[in-house]
C-alpha positions in Angstrom: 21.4 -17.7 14.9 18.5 -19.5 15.5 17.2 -18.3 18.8 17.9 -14.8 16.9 15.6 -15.7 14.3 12.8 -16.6 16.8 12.9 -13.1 18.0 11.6 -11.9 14.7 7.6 -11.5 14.5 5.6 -12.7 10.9 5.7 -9.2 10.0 9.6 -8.6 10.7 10.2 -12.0 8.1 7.7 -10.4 5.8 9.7 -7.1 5.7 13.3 -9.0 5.4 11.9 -11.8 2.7 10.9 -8.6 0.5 13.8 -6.6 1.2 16.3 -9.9 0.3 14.1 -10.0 -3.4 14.6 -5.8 -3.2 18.1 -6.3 -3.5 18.2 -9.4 -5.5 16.6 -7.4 -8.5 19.1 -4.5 -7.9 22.0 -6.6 -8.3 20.5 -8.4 -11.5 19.9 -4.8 -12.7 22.2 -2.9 -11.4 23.3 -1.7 -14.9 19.7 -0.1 -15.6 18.6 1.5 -12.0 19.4 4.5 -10.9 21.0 4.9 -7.6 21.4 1.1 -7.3 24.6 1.7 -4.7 21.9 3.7 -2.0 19.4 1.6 -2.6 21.3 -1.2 -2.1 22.7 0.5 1.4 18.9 1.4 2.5 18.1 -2.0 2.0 21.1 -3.8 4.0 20.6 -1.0 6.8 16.9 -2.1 6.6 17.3 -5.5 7.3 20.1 -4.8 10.0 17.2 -2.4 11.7 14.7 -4.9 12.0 16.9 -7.6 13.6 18.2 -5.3 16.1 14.5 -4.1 17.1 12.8 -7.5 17.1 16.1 -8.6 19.1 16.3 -5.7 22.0 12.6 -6.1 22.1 12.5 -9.7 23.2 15.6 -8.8 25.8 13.9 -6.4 27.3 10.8 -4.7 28.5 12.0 -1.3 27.7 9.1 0.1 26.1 10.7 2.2 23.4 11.7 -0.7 22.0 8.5 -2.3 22.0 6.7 0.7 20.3 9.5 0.9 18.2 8.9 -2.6 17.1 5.1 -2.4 16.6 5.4 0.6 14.9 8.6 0.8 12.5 6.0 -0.7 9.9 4.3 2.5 8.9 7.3 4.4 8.0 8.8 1.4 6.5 6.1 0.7 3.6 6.1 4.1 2.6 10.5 4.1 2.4 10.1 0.9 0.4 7.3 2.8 -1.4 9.8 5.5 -2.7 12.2 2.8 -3.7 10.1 1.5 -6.0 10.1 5.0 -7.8 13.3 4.7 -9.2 13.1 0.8 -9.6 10.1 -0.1 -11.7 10.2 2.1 -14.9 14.3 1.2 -15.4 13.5 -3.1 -15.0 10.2 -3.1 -17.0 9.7 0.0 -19.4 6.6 -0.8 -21.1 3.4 0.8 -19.3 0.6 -1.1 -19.8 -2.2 1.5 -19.6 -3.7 0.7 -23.1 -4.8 -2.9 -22.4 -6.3 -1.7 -18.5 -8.1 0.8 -20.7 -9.4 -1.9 -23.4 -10.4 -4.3 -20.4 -12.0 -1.7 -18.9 -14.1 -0.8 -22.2 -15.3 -4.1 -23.1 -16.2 -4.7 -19.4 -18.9 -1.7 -19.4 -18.6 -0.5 -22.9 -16.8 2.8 -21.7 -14.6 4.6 -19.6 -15.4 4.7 -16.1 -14.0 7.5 -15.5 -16.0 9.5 -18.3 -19.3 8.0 -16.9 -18.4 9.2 -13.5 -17.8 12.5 -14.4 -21.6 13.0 -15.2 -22.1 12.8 -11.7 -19.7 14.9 -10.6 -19.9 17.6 -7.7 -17.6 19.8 -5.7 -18.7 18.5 -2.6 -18.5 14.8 -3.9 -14.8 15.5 -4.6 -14.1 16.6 -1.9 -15.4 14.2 0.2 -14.0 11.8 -1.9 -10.4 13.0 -2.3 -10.4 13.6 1.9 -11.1 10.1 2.0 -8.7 8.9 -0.3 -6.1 11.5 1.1 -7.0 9.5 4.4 -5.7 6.0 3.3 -2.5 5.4 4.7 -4.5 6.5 8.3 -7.4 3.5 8.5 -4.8 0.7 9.6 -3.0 2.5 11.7 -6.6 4.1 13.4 -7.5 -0.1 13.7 -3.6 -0.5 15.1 -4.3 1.6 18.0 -7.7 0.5 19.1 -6.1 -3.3 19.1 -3.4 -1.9 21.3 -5.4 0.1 23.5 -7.1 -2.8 24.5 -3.7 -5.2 24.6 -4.7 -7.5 22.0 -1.1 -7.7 20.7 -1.9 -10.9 18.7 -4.6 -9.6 16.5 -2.3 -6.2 16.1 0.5 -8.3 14.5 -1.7 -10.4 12.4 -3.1 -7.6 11.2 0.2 -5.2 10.7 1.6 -8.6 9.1 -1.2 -8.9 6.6 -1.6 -5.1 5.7 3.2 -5.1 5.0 2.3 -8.4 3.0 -0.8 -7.3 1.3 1.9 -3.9 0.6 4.7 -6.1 -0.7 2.8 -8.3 -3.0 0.9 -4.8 -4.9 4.3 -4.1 -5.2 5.4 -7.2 -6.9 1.8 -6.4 -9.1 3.5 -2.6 -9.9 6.8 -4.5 -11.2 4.7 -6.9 -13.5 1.9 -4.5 -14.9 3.2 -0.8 -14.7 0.6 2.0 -15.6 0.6 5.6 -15.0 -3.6 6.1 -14.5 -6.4 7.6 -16.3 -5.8 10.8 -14.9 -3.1 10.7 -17.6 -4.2 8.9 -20.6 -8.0 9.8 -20.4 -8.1 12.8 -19.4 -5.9 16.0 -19.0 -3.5 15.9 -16.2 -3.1 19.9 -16.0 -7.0 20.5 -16.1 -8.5 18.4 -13.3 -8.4 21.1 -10.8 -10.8 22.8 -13.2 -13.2 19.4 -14.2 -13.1 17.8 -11.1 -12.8 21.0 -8.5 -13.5 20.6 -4.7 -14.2 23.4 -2.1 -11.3 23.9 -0.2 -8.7 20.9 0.9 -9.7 19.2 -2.4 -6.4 21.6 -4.2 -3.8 21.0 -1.4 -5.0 17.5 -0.5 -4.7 16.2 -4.5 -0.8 18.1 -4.5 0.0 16.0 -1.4 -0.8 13.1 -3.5 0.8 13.9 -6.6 4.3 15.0 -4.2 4.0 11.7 -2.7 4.2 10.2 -6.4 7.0 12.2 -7.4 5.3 14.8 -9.3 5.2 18.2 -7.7 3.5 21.6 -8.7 5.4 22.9 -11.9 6.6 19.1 -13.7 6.4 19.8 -16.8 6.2 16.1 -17.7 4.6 14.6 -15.0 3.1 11.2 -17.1 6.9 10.3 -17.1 7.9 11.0 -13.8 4.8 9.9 -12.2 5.0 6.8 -9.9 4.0 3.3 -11.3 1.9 2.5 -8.7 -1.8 1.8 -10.8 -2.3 -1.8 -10.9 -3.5 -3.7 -9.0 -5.2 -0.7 -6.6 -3.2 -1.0 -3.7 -6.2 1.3 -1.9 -8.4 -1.0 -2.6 -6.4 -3.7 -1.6 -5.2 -2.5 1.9 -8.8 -0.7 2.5 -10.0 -4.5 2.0 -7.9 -5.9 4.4 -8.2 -3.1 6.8 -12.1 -3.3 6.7 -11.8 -7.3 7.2 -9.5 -6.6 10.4 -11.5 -4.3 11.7 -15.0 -7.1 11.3 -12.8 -9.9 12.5 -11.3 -8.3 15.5 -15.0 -6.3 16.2 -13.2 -3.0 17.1 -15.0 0.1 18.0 -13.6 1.6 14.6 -15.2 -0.7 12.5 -18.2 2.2 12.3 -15.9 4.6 10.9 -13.8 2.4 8.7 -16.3 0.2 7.1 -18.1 3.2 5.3 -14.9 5.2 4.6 -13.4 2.4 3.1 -15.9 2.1 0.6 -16.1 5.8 -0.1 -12.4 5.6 -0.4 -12.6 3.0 -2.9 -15.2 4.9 -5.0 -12.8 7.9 -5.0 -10.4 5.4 -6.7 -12.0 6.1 -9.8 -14.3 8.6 -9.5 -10.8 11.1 -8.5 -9.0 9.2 -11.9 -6.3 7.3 -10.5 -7.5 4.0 -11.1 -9.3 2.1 -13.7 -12.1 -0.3 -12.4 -10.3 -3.7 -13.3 -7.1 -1.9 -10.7 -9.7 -2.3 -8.3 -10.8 -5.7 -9.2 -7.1 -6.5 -9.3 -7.0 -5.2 -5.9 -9.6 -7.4 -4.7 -8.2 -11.0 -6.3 -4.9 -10.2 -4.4 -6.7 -9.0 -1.0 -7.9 -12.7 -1.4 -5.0 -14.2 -2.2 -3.1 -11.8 0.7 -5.8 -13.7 3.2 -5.8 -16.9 2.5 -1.7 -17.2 2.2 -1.1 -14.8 5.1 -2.9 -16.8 7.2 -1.1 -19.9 6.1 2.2 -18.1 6.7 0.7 -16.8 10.6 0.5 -20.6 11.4 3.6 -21.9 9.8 5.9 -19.1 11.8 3.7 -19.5 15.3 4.7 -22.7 14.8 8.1 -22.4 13.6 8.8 -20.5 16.7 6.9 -22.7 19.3 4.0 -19.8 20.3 0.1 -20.6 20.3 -1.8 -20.5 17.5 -4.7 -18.2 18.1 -7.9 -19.7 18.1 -9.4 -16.9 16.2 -7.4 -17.8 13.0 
C-alpha cells in the first residue's frame, strides 16, 4: 500500500483528499442532495481512476499513460465543478448576495457594477467577455510551454497549485453561496441589450451561462444558476496562473500576464462578480501559495524525491 501511495504525484493526493471530503458531505447529507447514489459512484470511480493512472504510469514508460496522468486534471476540475451544482444549494440554502452587495457599497459607496456601466462599450465587451470566455485556457497554455521544454517539476507544482487553488474556491462556494450581480443588480434577461458586444459577445456569454446550468429559455435561471460567486475563482486561478507563468519565466508570460488582468476586469465589468469576490479571490490565491508550497515539500519528502531548489 505504501509503495502504491508513493506513486501518486501532490496533485493526485490533492484530487483524492477532496474527493474523500466530496463524499463525506454526501453521506452526512444524503437526505437533502439530489442524486447522492451517482455522485457518490462518480466519486469512488474518481478516486479508483487516479490510482490506477498514477500507478501504470510509474510501471511504465507507455506514454499514454503519462499524458493521461498529466493531463486527467483539466477534465477533472470541471466534473467536480458540475458536482457541486447539485451539492451546494441542498447543504447550505441561504445565498448570501445581500451582505457581498452591502460590503461592496460601503467599500466605494456604490455598486461597481453600476459605475462600470458608464463606461461601457461594445467593443470593451467583447473583449472582455472573450477574455473571460478564455479562462479555463491560460493554465493549460502555461501547462504546455512547461512540457514542451520538459520541465515536468515546475508542470506538477503548478497543475498541483491551480486543482488546489480549484478545491479550496470550492470549499469558499459551500460557505458563502451567491448567485452574482447579474441577478440581483441588474436584469438577467436584458444584458444582451445593456451590455451588447459585436459578434461572439451573444454565443460566448450562452456558453457561460450552459456551463452554470442555465441555458437559453430558463425561465428561472437565479434559482438554477450555479453557486459559484464567492470567492472569484477567476480571479483566483488567473492569479496563480500569472504567478506560474513569472516564476517559471515561460514564453507565455507576455500573453498571460495582460489577459489575466483584462480577464479579471471582465469579472465585474461583464456582472458576475462583486469586487470583494475578487478580493476574496486574492486572500485565498495567498493562502493557496503559501500552504501549497508547504504541502509540495512535505509530499517530496514523504516520498524520498528532491525538493526543487526553485521552491
Amino acid at each position: 500500500m505504501k509503495k502504491l501511495i508513493k506513486t501518486l504525484n501532490v496533485f493526485d493526493v490533492c484530487v483524492l483528499a477532496f474527493y474523500l471530503f466530496l463524499i463525506a458531505l454526501n453521506l452526512i447529507f444524503y437526505d437533502r442532495v439530489v442524486h447522492t447514489t451517482s455522485l457518490l459512484i462518480i466519486e469512488v470511480l474518481m478516486i479508483v481512476f487516479v490510482l490506477i493512472v498514477a500507478y501504470q504510469d510509474s510501471k511504465t514508460n507507455n506514454s499514454f499513460w503519462k499524458s493521461l496522468h498529466l493531463w486527467y486534471l483539466a477534465p477533472m476540475i470541471f466534473i467536480t465543478f458540475k458536482q457541486l451544482y447539485f451539492m451546494v444549494h441542498p447543504i447550505h440554502p441561504r445565498d448570501y448576495d445581500d451582505i457581498l452587495i452591502q460590503i461592496d457599497r460601503w467599500l466605494f459607496g456604490t455598486d461597481p457594477t453600476h459605475f462600470l456601466y458608464k463606461f461601457s462599450h461594445p467593443i470593451i465587451t467583447e473583449i472582455l467577455q472573450i477574455v473571460y470566455t478564455s479562462f479555463y485556457l491560460l493554465p493549460i497554455i502555461v501547462g504546455i510551454d512547461l512540457l514542451r521544454n520538459k520541465r515536468y517539476d515546475e508542470f506538477e507544482f503548478a497543475a498541483f497549485l491551480i486543482v488546489y487553488g480549484f478545491f479550496l474556491s470550492y470549499i469558499g462556494y459551500f460557505t458563502v453561496p451567491a448567485v452574482g450581480p447579474r441577478f440581483t443588480l441588474h436584469n438577467f434577461f436584458k444584458i444582451d441589450e445593456e451590455l451588447p458586444g459585436l459578434w461572439l459577445t451573444p454565443y460566448l456569454r450562452e456558453f457561460v451561462n450552459i456551463g452554470e446550468s442555465i441555458p437559453k429559455g430558463t425561465v428561472n435561471p437565479q434559482e438554477l444558476v450555479q453557486r459559484d460567486v464567492f470567492p472569484s475563482g477567476h480571479t483566483q486561478m488567473t492569479l496563480l496562473t500569472m504567478y506560474a507563468t513569472i516564476k517559471f519565466n515561460t514564453t507565455t508570460k507576455y500573453f498571460i500576464i495582460p489577459t489575466g488582468i483584462l480577464l479579471i476586469i471582465s469579472t465585474v465589468y461583464l456582472r458576475y462578480h462583486y469586487v470583494i469576490d475578487l478580493i476574496a479571490g486574492a486572500i485565498f490565491m495567498v493562502i493557496t501559495l503559501w500552504s501549497g508550497k508547504i504541502i509540495f515539500k512535505a509530499w517530496n519528502k514523504f516520498t524520498e524525491r528532491k525538493i526543487p531548489d526553485w521552491i
